[in-house]
Backbone as CSV, one residue per row, in Angstrom:
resi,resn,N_x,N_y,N_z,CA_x,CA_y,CA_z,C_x,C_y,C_z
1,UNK,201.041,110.189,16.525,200.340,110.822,17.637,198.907,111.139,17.228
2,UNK,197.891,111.219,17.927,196.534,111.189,17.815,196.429,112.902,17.972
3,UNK,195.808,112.708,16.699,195.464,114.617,16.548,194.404,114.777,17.845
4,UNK,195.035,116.077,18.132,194.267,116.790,19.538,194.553,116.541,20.693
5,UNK,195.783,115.018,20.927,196.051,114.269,22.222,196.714,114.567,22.477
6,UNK,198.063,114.842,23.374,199.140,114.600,23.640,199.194,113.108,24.777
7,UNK,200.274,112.494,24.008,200.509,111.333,24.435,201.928,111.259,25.836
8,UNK,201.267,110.700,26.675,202.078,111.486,27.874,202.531,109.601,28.436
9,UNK,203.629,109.791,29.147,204.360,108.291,29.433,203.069,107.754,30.561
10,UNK,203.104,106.083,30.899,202.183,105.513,31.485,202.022,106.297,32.927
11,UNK,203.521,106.143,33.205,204.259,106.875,34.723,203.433,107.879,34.987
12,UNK,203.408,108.883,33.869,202.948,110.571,34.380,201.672,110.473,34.332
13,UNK,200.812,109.336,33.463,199.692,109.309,33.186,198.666,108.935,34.751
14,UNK,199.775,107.872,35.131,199.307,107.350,36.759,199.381,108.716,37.721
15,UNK,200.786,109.080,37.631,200.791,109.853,38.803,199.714,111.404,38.426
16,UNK,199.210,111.272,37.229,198.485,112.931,37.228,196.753,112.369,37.395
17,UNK,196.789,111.218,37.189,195.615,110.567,37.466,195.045,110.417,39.233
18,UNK,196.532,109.706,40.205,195.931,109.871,41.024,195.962,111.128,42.017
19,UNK,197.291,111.801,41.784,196.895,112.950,42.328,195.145,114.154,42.026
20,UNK,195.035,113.572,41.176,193.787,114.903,41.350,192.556,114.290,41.582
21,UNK,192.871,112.323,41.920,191.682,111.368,42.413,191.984,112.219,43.804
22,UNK,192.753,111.954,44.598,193.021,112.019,46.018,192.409,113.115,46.220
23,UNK,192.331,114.540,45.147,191.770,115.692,45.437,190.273,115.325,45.315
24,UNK,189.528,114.907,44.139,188.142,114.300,44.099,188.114,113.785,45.307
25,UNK,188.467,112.820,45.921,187.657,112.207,47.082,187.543,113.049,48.084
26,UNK,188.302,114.247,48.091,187.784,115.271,49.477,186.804,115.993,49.108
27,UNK,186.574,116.713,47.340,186.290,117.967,46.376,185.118,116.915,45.511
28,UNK,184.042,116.316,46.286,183.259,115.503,45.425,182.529,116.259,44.587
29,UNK,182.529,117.397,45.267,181.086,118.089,44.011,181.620,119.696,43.192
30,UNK,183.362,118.936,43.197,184.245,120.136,42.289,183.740,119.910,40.915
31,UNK,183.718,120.095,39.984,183.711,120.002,38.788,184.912,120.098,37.799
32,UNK,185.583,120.634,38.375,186.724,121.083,37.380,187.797,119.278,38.041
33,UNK,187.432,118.975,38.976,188.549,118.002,39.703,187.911,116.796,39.166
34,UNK,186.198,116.608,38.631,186.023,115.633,38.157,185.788,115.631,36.498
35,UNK,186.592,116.377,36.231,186.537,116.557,34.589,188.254,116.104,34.132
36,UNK,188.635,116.439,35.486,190.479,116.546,35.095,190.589,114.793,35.651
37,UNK,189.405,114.160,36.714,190.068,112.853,36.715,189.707,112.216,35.603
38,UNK,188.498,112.577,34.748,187.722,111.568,33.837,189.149,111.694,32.747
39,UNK,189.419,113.116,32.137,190.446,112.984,31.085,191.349,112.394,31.925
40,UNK,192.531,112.242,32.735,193.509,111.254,33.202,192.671,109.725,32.988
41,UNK,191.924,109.589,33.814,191.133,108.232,33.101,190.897,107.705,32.143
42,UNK,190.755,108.457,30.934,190.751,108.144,30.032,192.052,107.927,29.494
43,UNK,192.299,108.458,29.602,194.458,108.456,28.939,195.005,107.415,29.660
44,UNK,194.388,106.698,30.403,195.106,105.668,30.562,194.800,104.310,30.241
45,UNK,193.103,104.758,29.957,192.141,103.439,29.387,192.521,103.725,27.865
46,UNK,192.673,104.618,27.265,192.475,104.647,25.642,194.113,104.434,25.322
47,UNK,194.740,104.788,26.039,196.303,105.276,25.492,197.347,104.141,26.172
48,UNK,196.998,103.683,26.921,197.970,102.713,27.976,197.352,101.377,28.136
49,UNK,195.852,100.653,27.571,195.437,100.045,27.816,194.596,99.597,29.374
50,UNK,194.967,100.417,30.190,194.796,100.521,31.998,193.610,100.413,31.943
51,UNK,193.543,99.257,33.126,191.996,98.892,33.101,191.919,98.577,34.757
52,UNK,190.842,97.831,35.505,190.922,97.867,36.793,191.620,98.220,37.750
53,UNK,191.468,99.275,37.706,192.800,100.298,38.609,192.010,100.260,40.416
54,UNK,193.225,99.945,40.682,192.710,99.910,42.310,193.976,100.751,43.439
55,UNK,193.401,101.400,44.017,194.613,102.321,45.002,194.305,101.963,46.385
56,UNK,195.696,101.753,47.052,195.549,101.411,48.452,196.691,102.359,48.608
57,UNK,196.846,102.306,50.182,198.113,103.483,50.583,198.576,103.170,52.315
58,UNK,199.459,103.429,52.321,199.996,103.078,54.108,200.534,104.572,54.170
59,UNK,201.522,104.573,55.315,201.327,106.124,55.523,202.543,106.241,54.789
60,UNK,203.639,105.764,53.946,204.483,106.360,53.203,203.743,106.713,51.648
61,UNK,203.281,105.219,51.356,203.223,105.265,49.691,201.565,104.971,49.471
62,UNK,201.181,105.318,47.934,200.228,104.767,47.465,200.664,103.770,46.490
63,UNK,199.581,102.701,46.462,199.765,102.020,45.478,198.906,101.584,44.508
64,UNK,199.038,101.756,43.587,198.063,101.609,42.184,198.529,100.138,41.658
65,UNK,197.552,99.314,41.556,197.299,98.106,40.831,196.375,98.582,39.634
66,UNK,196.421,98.008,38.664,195.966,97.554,37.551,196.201,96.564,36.589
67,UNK,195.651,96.845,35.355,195.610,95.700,34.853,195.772,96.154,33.046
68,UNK,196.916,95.667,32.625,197.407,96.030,31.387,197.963,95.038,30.440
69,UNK,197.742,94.704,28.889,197.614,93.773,28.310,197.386,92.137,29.022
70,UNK,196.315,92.103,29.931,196.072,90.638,30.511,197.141,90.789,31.230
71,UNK,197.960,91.450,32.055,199.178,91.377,32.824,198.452,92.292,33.818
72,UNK,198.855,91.628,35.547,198.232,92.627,36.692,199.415,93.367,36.853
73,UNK,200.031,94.472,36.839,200.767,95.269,37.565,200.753,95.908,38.438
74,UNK,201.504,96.569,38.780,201.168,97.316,40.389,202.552,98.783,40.482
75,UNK,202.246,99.778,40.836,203.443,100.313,40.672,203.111,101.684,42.310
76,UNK,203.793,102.547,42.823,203.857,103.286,43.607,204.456,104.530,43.589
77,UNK,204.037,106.039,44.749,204.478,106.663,44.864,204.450,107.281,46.166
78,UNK,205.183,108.331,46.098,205.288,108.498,47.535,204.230,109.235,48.357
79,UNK,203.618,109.062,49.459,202.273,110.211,49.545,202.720,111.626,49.834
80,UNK,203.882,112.098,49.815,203.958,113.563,49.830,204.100,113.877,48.486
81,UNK,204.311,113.369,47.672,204.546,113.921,45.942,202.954,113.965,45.392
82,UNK,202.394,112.777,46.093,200.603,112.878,45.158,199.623,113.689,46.244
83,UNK,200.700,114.188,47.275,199.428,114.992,48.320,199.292,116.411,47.837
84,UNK,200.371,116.573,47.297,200.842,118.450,46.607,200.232,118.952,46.808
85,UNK,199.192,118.793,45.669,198.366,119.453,45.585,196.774,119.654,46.553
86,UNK,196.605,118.251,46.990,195.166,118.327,47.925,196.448,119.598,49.116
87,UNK,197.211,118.791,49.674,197.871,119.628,50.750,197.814,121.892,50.331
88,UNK,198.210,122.280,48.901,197.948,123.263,48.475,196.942,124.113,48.583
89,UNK,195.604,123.012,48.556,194.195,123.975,48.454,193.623,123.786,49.777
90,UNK,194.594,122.581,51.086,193.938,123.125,52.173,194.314,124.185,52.805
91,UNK,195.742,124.384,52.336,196.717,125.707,52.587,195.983,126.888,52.794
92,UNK,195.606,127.240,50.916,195.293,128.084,50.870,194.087,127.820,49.483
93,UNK,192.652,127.575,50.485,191.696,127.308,50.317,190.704,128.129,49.139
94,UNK,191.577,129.781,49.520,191.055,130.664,48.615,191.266,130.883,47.147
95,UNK,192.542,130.655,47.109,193.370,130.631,45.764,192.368,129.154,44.616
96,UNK,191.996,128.451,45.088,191.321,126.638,44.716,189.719,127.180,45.184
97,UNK,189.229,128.055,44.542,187.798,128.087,44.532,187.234,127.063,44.004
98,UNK,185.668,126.053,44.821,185.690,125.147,44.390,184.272,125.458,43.618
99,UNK,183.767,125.305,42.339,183.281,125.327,41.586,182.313,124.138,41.150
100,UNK,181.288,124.117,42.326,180.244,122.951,41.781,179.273,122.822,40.878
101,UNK,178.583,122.337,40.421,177.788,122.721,39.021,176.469,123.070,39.467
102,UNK,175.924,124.269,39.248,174.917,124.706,38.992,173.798,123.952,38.308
């Protein structure tokens, strides 16, 4: 294991990656939401090999394509499991102070 990392499965790496993208694309000028996608991003470029990652979605699922040892894969989830959280802070907006950079 890489001192300082924790090495987390490809699966959790996707799904913690795009859940807090889906939050970035509403929260563009959060800071804390684009610090938490860059580390998921990275953990999946340094640790999983994941490279051209592309997300599309219909109204059940999202789907993440990429691209891992020269192999395209593609894998999915459901959009109420990766909405959680955006769905959470429209809830309750106050609790998710959004914190843009000064």
């Amino acid at each position: 294991m890489m001192e300082g990392k924790v090495m987390m499965s490809l699966q959790d790496a996707l799904y913690n990656w795009l859940t807090i993208k889906v939050v970035l694309d509403v929260r563009q000028d959060d800071v804390a939401a684009v610090e938490t996608e860059t580390m998921f991003y990275e953990i999946l470029r340094e640790q999983h090999g994941v490279s051209h990652i592309e997300v599309s979605k219909d109204d059940d699922m999202y789907y993440i394509s990429f691209d891992q040892n020269g192999e395209r894969k593609t894998t999915r989830f459901p959009c109420d499991l990766i909405e959680v959280m955006l769905n959470q802070i429209n809830e309750e907006p106050e609790k998710f102070p959004n914190y843009p950079e000064i």
